[in-house]
Each structure stands twice: as structure tokens, then as C-alpha cells.
N, C-alpha and C positions, 0 to 999 in steps of 0.2 A: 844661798842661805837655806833655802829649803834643804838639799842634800843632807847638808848637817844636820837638823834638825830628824832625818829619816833615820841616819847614819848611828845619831846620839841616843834614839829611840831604841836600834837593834842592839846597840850595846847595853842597856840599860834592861832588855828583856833578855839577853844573854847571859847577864849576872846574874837577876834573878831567877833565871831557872836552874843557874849554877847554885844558889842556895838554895833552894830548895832539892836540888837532887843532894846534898850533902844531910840535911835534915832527913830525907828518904831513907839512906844509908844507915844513918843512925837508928831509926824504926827499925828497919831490918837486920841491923845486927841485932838488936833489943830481944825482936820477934825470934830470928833464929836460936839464941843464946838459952830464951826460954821454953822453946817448943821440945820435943819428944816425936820420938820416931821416924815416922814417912816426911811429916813436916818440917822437922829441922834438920831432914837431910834436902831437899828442896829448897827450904829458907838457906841453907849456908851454901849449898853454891850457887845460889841464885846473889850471895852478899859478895861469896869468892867472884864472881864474873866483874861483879859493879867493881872492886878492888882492884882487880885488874885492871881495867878500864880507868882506873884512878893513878894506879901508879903509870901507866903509859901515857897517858897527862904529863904526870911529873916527868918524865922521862924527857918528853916533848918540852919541855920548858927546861930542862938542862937540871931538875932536881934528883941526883942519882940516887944521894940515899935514902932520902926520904920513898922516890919511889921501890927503890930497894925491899925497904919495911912494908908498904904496901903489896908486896907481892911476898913478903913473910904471912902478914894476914891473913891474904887470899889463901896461899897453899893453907896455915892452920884450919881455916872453915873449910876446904876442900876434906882436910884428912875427916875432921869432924863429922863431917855430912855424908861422907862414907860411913864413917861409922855407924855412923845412926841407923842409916839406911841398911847395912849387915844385921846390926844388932837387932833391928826392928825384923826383918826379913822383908821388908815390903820396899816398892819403890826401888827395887835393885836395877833392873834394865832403866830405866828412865835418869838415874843417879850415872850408871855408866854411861848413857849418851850424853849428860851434862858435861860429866870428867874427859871426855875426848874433846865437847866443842872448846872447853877452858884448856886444854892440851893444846888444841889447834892455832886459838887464839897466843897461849903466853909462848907456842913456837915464832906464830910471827910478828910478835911485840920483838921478840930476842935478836929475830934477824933484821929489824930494823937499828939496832944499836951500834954503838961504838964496839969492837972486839973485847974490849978492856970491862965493857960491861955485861958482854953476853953472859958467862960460865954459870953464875949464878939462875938465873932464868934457864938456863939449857938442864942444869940440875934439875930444878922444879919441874921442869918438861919430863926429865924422866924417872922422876917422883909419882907425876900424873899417871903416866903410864905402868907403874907399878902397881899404884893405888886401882884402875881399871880392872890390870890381869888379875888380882885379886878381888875382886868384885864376880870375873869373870867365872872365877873359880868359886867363889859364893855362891852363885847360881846354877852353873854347870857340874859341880866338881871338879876332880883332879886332872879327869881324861879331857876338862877343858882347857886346860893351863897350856898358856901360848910355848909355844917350843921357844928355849932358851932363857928361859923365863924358870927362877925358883921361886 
């Protein structure tokens, strides 16, 4: 009897930090949507990562397309928060090691799936990495631009 009563317990604080990290999200998309510059380039892939980490939920629980849209999201505040970060000029190298560990991450959400659901995600992976070499080039110039790479 006890067990249960432990067991009932860990579920019960397992939803509720599942609501609350959903309320979080909301904040933060808020907070990024409104901010400017270094900051909403920070705030949006700091919302893109959480996004990710929400559609591969979905994913895990057999919701494709929902988690599908969730990783439309993510990339949108990814391109966003690049931008920001170009436009602002600040926060560029920190922006680009964000966009590699979100590259890292939605490579290995991708290869965890069904084949039928990879292409989409493997896209966005080399979206990510487009959006970097231009970032790269933001900072470095031309003569930084990865070979092969326009």
C-alpha cells in the first residue's frame, strides 16, 4: 500500500512540473517575441531548444504531427534569433554555438525515428547549418565561408 501511495506521489509531481514547464514556455516565447537585439536572439533559441525538446515528446508518444509543428516553431525562433543576433551584431559567436548544439540535438531526435518521419527534421538540420555558415560569415567574412557552402 505504501508503494502506491509513493508511486501516486511521483506522478502527481511529475504532472505538475510538466505544467509548469509549459507555462515557462509561454513566458518565454512572451519574453523573446518582445525583446530586441542580443536578448531575443538568446531568448529564441533558448524557446527553439525547449520546442525541440517538446516536439520529441510528441514524437515519443507517437504524436507526428503535432510534433512535426513543434519543430516548425523551433526552426521559426531559431531563424529569428539569428537574426536578431546579425542585426544587432552582438552575441554572434554565442548564437552560433547555440545553432550547433540545436543542430546536434534535432540530428539526433531525427535518427531516432521512423524513416517515413525523418526527411523533415534532416531538412531543418541542414537549415541549422546554413543558418551557422552564415552567421560564420557575419563574423568572419567571406574568406570564412565553409567550403561548399553559398
Amino acid at each position: 500500500m505504501r508503494v502506491r501511495w509513493q508511486v501516486a506521489g511521483w506522478v502527481l509531481l511529475l504532472c505538475s512540473l510538466a505544467c509548469a514547464k509549459t507555462g515557462t514556455m509561454a513566458d518565454l516565447k512572451a519574453q523573446a517575441d518582445e525583446a530586441h537585439g542580443a536578448d531575443q536572439a538568446r531568448l529564441c533559441l533558448e524557446y527553439a531548444h525547449g520546442e525541440l525538446e517538446y516536439a520529441n515528446a510528441l514524437f515519443t508518444s507517437g504524436d507526428v504531427d503535432q510534433a512535426q509543428s513543434a519543430v516548425s516553431t523551433a526552426m521559426e525562433y531559431a531563424r529569428k534569433g539569428t537574426k536578431a543576433a546579425t542585426s544587432s551584431g552582438k552575441r554572434l559567436k554565442q548564437t552560433e554555438i547555440d545553432l550547433r548544439k540545436l543542430e546536434k540535438r534535432m540530428a539526433d531526435v531525427a535518427a531516432s525515428l521512423n524513416l517515413d518521419d525523418r526527411p523533415p527534421l534532416l531538412k531543418s538540420v541542414e537549415e541549422l547549418d546554413q543558418l551557422r555558415a552564415d552567421l560564420i560569415t557575419a563574423m568572419f567574412g567571406k574568406s570564412a565561408e565553409p567550403k561548399g557552402k553559398s
